[in-house]
N, C-alpha and C positions, 0 to 999 in steps of 0.2 A: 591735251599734249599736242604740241605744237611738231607732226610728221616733219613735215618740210624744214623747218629749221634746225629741227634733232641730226636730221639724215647730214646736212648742211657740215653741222659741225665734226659727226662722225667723218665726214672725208676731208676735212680742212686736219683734224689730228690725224688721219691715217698718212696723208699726205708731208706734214712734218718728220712720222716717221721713217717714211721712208726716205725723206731727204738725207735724217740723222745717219740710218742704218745704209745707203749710201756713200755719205762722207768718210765712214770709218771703214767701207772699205779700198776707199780709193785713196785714204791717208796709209793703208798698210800696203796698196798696189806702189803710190809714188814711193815709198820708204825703199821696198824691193828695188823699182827701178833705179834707185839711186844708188843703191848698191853696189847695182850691175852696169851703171853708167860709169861710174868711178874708174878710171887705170888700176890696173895694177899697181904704176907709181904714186898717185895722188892717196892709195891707200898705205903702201907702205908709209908716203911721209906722214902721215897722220900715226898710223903708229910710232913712229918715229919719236913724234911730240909726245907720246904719252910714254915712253922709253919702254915700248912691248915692245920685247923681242923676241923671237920663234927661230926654233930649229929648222933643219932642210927641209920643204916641206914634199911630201910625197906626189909621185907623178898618177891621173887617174883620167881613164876613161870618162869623155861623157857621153855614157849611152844606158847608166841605169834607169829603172823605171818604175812605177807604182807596182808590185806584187799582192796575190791574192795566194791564200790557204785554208785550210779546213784542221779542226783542232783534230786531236789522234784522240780517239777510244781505245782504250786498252785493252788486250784481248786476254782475258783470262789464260786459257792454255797457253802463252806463249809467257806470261810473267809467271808462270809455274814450272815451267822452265828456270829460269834463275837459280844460279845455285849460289851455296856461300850467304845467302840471307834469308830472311823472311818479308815477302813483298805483300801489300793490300792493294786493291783497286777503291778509292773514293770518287763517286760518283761519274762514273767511268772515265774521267777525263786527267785524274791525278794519280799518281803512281808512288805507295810510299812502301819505306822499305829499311830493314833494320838488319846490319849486314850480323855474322853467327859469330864473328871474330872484328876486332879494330883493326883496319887497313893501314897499313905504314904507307903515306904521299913523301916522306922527306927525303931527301938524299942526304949524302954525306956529308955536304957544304950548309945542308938546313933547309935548302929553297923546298919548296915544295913542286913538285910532278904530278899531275891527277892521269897524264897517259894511260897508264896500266891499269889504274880501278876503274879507267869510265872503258875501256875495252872490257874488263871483266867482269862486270855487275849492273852495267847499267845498259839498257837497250837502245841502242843509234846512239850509243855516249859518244863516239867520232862527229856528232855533228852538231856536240856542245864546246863552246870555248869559255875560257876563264875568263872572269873580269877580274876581279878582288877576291883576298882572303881576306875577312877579320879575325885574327887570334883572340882579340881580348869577348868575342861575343860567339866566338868557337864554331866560325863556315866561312864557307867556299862558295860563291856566287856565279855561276856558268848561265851564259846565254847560247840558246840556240843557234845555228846559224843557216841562211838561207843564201844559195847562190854562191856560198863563202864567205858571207860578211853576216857578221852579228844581228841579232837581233834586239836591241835595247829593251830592256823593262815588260817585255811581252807575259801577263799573267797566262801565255800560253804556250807561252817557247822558252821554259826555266828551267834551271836543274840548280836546286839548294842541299848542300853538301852539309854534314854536322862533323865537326871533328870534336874530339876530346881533349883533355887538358894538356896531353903528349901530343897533341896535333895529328891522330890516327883519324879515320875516317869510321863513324861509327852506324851513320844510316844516311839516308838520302828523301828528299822530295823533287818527284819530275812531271811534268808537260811539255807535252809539245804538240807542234803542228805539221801536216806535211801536205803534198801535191799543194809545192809551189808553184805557180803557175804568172808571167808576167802580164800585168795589168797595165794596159792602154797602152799608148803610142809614146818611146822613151821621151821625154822631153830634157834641154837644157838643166843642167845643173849649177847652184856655186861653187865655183871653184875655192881649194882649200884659203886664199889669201881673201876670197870673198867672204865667205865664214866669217875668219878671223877678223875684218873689217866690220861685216853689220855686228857684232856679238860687241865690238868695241865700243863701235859709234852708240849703241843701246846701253852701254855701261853694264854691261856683264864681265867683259873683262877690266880688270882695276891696272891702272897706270902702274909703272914698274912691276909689271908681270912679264914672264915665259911662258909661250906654248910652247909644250913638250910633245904635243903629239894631234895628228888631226889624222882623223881614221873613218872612213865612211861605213857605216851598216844603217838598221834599219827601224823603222819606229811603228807603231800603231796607229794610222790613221782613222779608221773606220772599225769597229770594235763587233758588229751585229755580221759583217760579213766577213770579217777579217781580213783587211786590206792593210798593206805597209808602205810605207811611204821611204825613199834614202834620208839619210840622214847625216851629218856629220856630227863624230864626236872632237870636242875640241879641250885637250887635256891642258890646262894653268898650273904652272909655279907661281905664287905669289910671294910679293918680295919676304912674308915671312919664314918661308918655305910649306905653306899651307897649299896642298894639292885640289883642285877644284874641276869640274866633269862639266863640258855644256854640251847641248844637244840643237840642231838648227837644222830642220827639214830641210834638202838640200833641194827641192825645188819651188817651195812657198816661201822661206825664208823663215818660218815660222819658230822664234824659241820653246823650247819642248822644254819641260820640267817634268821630272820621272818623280815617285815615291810609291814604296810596296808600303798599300796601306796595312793596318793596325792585324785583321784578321791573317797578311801572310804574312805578316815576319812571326806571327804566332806558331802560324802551321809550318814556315820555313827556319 
């Protein structure tokens, strides 16, 4: 075996790859910059052409920053406390729990209010916010929130709600995280019209669409240490009135695609 020629060719293919693994990321570095070179105007008239249109959009600070946490173990004596249900601790990090009576969320008018069962039964429920109810799959989907803004799809920062066929509340699954702590030096973010630009220009959003809503909270970056990253959520009306959720790490650029795989929607 021919050393010298072997070694030769090992660094002539290492060499290629790194040119490849290079290119793809200075094609996702120029994509960002161009984002963030674009005007405000040059972006709207491009929506423009594809007849997006969007509501007022919200005014925000740029000064968020990557966040670190640590999951919560549950502490037995204090989910023994709980009243009004019967609580389990699963492997110390999940908190489930099956209330002794079905909780009435509705009001008068129908909507639903979760305020007073997550004050009542659920521990730091104040620092879970609603996303969605499904009626027809019978829950309530609550994100944690960190700082005051959500935390997107965190298999760590949830709380999955079961209602019954009267829409009562009848048990609950929870996690969560806490000592939030902000990670690194804040850096520059997109702004909400920038969002809606790169999400366009990448064909996530569909021509004759509405944004109805662009809302910043927070996503999972780093999953072994728990690090989160900003994020913007950027809510679609499409022209058939089909509602659509995008998620764009608000300082990578990067499109996030969430889904609770198979074993939690089982358990949730």
């Amino acid at each position: 075996m021919d050393w010298s020629k072997t070694k030769t060719i090992f660094i002539v293919v290492f060499s290629i790859l790194n040119v490849f693994l290079y290119s793809l990321y200075l094609n996702r570095h120029m994509e960002m910059q161009n984002v963030q070179v674009m005007g405000k105007t040059s972006i709207e008239e491009a929506l423009k052409l594809d007849n997006i249109t969007y509501d007022p959009l919200p005014p925000y600070k740029n000064d968020a920053s990557y966040i670190s946490a640590k999951v919560v173990t549950f502490d037995e004596e204090e989910v023994e406390e709980l009243e009004g249900q019967s609580a389990v601790i699963l492997g110390d990090t999940v908190l489930q729990s099956v209330l002794d009576k079905p909780e009435t969320v509705r009001n008068s008018k129908g909507d639903f209010i979760f305020t007073e069962f997550l004050n009542k039964y659920v521990l730091h429920g104040a620092e879970y916010e609603l996303w969605e109810v499904d009626e027809e799959e019978g829950t309530a989907l609550f994100f944690q929130k960190a700082f005051g803004e959500p935390i997107y799809y965190s298999p760590h920062a949830m709380l999955m709600v079961y209602l019954n066929s009267d829409g009562k509340v009848i048990s609950y699954e929870q996690r969560m995280s806490e000592e939030f702590v902000s990670y690194n030096r804040k850096k520059d973010l997109l702004s909400p019209i920038e969002a809606i630009g790169s999400l366009s220009n990448r064909g996530y959003i569909k021509p004759d669409s509405k944004v109805k809503r662009v809302t910043l909270g927070y996503s999972t970056l780093l999953t072994e240490t728990l690090v989160f990253a900003p994020t913007w959520n950027v809510r679609v009306e499409l022209k058939d009135g089909t509602i659509e959720n995008h998620f764009i790490n608000a300082i990578e650029g990067k499109v996030l695609e969430f889904q609770l795989d198979a074993s939690d929607e089982e358990k949730e």
